[in-house]
Every structure is written in C-alpha cells, then in structure tokens.
C-alpha positions as CSV (number, residue, x, y, z in Angstrom):
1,X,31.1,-24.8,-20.3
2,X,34.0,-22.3,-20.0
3,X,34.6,-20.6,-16.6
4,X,33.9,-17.2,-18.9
5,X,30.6,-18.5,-19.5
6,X,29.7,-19.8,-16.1
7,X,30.8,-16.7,-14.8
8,X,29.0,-14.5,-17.2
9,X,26.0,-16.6,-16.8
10,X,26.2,-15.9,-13.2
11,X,26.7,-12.7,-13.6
12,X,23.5,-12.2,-15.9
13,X,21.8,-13.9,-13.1
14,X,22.8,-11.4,-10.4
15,X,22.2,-8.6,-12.6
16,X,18.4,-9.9,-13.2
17,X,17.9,-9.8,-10.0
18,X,19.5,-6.3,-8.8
19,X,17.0,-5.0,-11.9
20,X,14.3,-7.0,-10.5
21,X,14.7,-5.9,-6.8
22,X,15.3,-2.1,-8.2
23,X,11.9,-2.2,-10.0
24,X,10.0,-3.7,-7.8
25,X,11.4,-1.9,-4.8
26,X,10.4,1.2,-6.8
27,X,7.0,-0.2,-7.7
28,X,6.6,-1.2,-3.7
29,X,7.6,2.7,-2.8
30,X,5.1,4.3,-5.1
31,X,2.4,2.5,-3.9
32,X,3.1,3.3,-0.5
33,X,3.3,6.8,-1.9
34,X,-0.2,6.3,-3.5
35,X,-2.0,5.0,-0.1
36,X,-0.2,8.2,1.6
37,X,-2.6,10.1,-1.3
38,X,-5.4,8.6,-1.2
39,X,-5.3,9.2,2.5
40,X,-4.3,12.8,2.0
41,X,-7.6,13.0,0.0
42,X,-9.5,11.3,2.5
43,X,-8.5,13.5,5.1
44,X,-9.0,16.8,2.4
45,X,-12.7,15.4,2.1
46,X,-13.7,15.6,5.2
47,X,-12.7,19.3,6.0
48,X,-13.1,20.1,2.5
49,X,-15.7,18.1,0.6
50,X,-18.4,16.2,1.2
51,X,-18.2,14.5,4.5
52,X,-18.0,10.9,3.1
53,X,-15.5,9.5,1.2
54,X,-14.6,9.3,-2.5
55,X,-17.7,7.8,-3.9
56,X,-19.7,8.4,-0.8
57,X,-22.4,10.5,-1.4
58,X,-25.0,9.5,0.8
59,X,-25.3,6.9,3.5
60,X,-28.6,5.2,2.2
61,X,-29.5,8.2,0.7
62,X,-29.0,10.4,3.9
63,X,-26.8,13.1,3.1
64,X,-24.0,14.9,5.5
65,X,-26.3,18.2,5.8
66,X,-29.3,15.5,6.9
67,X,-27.3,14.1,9.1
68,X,-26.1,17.4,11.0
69,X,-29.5,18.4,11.5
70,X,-30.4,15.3,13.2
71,X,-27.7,15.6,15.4
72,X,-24.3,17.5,14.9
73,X,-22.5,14.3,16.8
74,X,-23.5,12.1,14.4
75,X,-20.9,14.4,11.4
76,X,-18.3,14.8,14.2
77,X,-18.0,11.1,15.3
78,X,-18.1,10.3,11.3
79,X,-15.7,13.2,10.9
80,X,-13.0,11.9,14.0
81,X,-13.3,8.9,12.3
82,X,-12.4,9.6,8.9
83,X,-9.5,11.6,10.3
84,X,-8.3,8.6,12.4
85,X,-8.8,6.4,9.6
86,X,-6.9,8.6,6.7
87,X,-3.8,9.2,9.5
88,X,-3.6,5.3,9.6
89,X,-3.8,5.3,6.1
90,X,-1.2,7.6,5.5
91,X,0.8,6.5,8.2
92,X,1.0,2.9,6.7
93,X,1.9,4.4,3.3
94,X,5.3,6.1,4.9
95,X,5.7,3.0,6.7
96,X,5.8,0.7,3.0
97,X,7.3,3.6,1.2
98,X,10.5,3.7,3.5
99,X,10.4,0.0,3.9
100,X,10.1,-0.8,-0.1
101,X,12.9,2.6,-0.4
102,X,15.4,1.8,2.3
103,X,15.2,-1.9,3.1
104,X,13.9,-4.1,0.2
105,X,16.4,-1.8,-2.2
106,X,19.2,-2.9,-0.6
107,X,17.9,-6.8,-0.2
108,X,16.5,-7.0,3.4
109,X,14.2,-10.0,3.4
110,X,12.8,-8.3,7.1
111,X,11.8,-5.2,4.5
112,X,9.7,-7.0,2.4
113,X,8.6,-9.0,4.9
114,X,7.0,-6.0,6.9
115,X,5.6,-4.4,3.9
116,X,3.9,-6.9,2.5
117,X,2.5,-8.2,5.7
118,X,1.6,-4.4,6.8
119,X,-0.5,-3.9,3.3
120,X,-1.9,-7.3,3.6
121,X,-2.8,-6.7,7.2
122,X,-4.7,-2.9,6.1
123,X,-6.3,-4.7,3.2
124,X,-7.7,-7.8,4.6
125,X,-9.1,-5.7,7.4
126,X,-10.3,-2.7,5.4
127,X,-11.8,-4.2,2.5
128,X,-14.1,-6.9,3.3
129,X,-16.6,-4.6,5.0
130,X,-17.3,-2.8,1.3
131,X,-18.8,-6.1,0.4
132,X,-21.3,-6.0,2.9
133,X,-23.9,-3.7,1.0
134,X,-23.9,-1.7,3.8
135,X,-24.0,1.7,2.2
136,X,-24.2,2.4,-1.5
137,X,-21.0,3.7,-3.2
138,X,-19.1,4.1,-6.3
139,X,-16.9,1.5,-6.6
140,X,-14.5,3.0,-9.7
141,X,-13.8,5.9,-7.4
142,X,-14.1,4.8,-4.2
143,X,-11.8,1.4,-4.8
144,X,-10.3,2.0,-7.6
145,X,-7.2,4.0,-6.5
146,X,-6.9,1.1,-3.5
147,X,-7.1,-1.6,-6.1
148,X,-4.5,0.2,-8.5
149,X,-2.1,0.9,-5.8
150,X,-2.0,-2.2,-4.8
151,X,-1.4,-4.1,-8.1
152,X,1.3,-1.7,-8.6
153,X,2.6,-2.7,-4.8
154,X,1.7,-7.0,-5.8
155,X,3.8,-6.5,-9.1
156,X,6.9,-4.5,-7.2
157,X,6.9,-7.3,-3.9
158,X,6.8,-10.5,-6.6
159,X,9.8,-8.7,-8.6
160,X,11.2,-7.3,-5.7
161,X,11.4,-11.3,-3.5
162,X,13.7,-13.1,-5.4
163,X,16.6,-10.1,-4.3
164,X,15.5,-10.1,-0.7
165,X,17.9,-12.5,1.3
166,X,18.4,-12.6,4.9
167,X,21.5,-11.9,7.1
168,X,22.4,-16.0,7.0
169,X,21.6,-16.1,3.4
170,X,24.1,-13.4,2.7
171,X,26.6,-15.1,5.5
172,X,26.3,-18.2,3.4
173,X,26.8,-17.0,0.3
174,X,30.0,-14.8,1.3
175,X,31.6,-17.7,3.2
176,X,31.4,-19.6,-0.5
C-alpha cells in the first residue's frame, strides 16, 4: 500500500468520525432540547391544564377538582411537586444540551461522559415507578415523548463515542 493510500485511508477514517461525532453530538443536543420541552409542558399543565401530567387524567379515577374539594393541600403539594419535578427536568435538558453542544462536539470524553451518565441517572430513577400500576395513565402520551427523546439521545451518544477522546488520548496521539 502507497503512503497516498495509507494516508487517504486515514484520512477517511478521521473524517468518519468528525461526521459521526457531528451527528451524534447534534442528535445528543436535541434531545436534551426535547426533555427541556416536555418539561416546559409539564410545568404549562399544571398552571394551565389539568393538574396531572400528560396522560394523567385521574389518579384512580379521582380527578384534580375531587381532589381540591377534599382538601386544597392535597392540588398544592401535587402542584409544588410537579413544578419541582419539570424544573429538574428542564434543568437536566440544558445541562445535556450544552454538554452534547459544547463539549462532545469538540471530542471531550468528560462531555459525553456527564451526559450520558446524567440521562441515565434521570431515567433509571424516573422511570421504574411507571411500572408499578400505581395510577392509570396513557402511556403513548405520557412516555412516548421520554422514550423518543431518548432514542434520539442513545443513537447521537453511540455515534457521538468513538470521537470522544480524553486529554492523554489527544497527548498521545499528538506526541506520534
């Protein structure tokens, strides 16, 4: 093999890769940018809508206005907790949005790192608890826009890893 074609090949590689990292950095920002919606909405439905969630009608077939006249605390506790919980939502989505935009773009391993842990984290904690049959629910609504964001976010971090290097990866491969 010519040093043309070793080179070119090498090349081709490192070109790959920017792509990959470029799409999946992209694909990592707009989910972040699609959990900073859904908890825009979530926060919009409690002042707004119903009281619950997206597809959260009724708790057990109690609705919001049954609720209140048992005793107003119960909406308000149910309300500061929705508001707490789409904040964290929508503060996490900033977080993996500037992560995927800033540091995974321009191959920082500690990037990627932190935004995948940090969605994993929210996830693993959030999502279990719908599987509980606690309350009854859509799932299409209520999930769905979760479940989409994050195959968009899974697909961007696996195209998105090969790029990331750390600081003695990039040392190394300088030095050569």
């Amino acid at each position: 093999m010519s040093l043309d074609q070793a080179t070119g090949s090498r090349h081709r590689t490192e070109h790959e890769l920017d792509r990959g990292v470029r799409i999946g950095s992209l694909l990592m920002a707009l989910a972040g940018v699609a959990f900073v919606g859904y908890g825009v909405v979530f926060l919009a439905r409690t002042f707004f809508g119903t009281g619950f969630e997206l597809g959260v009608a009724t708790l057990n077939g109690v609705t919001p206005a049954e609720l209140e006249a048992i005793d107003p605390a119960i909406m308000s506790y149910i309300n500061h907790l929705h508001v707490a919980t789409a904040a964290f939502i929508i503060a996490t989505g900033i977080a993996i949005t500037a992560l995927a935009w800033y540091g995974v773009r321009s191959e920082q391993l500690w990037a990627w790192t932190t935004a995948v842990v940090a969605a994993v984290v929210g996830l693993a904690i959030a999502l279990p608890m719908h599987y509980a049959d606690l309350f009854a629910h859509d799932w299409v609504t209520h999930l769905g826009p979760i479940y989409l964001a994050t195959i968009v976010f899974v697909v961007g971090a696996v195209l998105a890893y090969p790029g990331s290097r750390s600081e003695s990866q990039i040392t190394e491969t300088e030095d050569v």
